[in-house]
TORKOL-4160 file (C-alpha; in steps of 0.2 Angstrom, whole numbers, padded with zeros to 4 digits, m for minus):
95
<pt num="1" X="m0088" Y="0120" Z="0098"/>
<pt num="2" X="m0068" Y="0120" Z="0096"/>
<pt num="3" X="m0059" Y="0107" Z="0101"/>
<pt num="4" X="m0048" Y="0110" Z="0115"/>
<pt num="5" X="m0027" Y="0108" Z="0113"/>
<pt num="6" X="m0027" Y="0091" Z="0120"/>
<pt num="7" X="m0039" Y="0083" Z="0109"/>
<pt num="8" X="m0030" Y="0091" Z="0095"/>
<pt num="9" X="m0015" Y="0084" Z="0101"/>
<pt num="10" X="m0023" Y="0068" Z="0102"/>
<pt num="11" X="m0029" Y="0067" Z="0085"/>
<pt num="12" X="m0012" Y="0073" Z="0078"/>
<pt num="13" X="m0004" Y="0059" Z="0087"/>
<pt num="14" X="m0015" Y="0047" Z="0082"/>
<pt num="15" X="m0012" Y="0055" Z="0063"/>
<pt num="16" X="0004" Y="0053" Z="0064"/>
<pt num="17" X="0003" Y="0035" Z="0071"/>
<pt num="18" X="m0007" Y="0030" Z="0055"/>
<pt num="19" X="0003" Y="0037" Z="0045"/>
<pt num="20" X="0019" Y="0027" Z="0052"/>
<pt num="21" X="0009" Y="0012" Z="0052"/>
<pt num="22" X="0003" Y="0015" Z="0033"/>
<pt num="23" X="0022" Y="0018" Z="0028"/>
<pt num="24" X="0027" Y="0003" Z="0037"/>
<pt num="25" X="0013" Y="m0008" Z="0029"/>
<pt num="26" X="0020" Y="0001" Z="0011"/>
<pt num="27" X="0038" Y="0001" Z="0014"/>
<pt num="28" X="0039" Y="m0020" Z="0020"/>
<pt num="29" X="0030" Y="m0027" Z="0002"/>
<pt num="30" X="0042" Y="m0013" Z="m0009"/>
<pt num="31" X="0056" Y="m0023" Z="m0001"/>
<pt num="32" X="0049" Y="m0039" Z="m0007"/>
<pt num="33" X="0044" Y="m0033" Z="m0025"/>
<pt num="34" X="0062" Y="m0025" Z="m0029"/>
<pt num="35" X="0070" Y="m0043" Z="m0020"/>
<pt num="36" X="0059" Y="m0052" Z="m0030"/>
<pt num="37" X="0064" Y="m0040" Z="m0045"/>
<pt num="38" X="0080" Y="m0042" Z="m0044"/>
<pt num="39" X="0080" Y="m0061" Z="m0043"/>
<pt num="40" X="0070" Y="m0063" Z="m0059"/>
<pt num="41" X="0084" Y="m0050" Z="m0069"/>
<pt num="42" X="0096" Y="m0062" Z="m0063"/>
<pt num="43" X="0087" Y="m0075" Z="m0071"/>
<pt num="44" X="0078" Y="m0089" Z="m0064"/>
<pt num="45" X="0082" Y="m0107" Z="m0071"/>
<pt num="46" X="0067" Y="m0116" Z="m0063"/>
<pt num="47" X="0049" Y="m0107" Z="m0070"/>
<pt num="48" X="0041" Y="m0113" Z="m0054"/>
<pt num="49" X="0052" Y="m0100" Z="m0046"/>
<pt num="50" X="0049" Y="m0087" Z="m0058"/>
<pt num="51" X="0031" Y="m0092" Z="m0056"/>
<pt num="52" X="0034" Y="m0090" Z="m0037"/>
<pt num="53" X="0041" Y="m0074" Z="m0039"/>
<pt num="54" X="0027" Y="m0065" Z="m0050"/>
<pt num="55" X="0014" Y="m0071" Z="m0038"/>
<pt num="56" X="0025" Y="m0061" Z="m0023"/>
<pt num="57" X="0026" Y="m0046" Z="m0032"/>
<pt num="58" X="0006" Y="m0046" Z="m0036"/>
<pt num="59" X="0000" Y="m0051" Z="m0018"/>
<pt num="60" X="0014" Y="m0034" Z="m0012"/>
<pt num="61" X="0007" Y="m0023" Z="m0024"/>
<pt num="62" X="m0010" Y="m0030" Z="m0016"/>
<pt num="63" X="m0004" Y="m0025" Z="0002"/>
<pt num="64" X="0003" Y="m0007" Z="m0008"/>
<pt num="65" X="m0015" Y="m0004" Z="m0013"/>
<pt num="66" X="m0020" Y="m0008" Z="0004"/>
<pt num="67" X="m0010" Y="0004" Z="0012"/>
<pt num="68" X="m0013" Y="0017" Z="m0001"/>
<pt num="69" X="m0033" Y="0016" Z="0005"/>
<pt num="70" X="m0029" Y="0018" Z="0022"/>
<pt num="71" X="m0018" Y="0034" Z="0018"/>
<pt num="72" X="m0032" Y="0041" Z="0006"/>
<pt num="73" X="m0047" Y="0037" Z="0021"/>
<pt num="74" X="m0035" Y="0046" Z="0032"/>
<pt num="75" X="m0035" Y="0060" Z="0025"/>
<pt num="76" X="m0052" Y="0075" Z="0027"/>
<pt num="77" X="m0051" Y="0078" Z="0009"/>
<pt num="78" X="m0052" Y="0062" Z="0000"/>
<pt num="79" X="m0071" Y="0059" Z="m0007"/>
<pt num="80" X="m0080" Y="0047" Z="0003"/>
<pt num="81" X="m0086" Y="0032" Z="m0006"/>
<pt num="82" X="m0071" Y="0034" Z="m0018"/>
<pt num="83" X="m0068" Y="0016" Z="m0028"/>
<pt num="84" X="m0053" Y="0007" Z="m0019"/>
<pt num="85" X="m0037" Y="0008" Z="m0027"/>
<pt num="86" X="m0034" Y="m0010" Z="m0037"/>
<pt num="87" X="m0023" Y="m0018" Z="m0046"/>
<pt num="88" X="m0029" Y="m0016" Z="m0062"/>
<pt num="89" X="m0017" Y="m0008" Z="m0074"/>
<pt num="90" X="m0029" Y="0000" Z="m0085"/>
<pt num="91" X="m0037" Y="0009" Z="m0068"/>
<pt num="92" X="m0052" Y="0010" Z="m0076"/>
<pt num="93" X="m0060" Y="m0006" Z="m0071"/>
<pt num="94" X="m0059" Y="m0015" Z="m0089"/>
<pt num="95" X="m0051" Y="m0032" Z="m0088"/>
């Protein structure tokens, strides 16, 4: 059975609303990374700070990888049961 216009409406509102939401959830924690980045070129006298800074810019990229997920479970052509996007650098799950 075809959905009618206003049902189609309704998901593509509620599309686009994810999607501003996911940006927003992106966009906030690259802020903190390139602040954080640019405070640690600068250099940081105290290695507690620095220390304070590196843990920032994992726990954004965390909240990235988050938002990434959500994008990707958004969207009709992702595989389902896809493994979650990590922090690993290697992307292959090897530590």
């Amino acid at each position: 059975m075809a959905a009618s216009d206003d049902e189609l409406r309704r998901e593509l509102q509620d599309l686009k609303e994810g999607i501003r939401t996911a940006v927003h959830d992106i966009g906030n924690p690259l802020g903190v990374i390139r602040m954080t980045a640019f405070y640690l070129q600068k250099g940081v006298p105290e290695n507690e700070k620095q220390v304070l800074y590196l843990k920032m810019i994992s726990d954004n990229i965390e909240k990235i990888a988050a938002g990434l997920n959500v994008l990707r479970d958004m969207s009709d052509d992702s595989p389902r049961g896809a493994p979650p996007l990590t922090d690993d650098p290697g992307g292959d799950g090897a530590p």
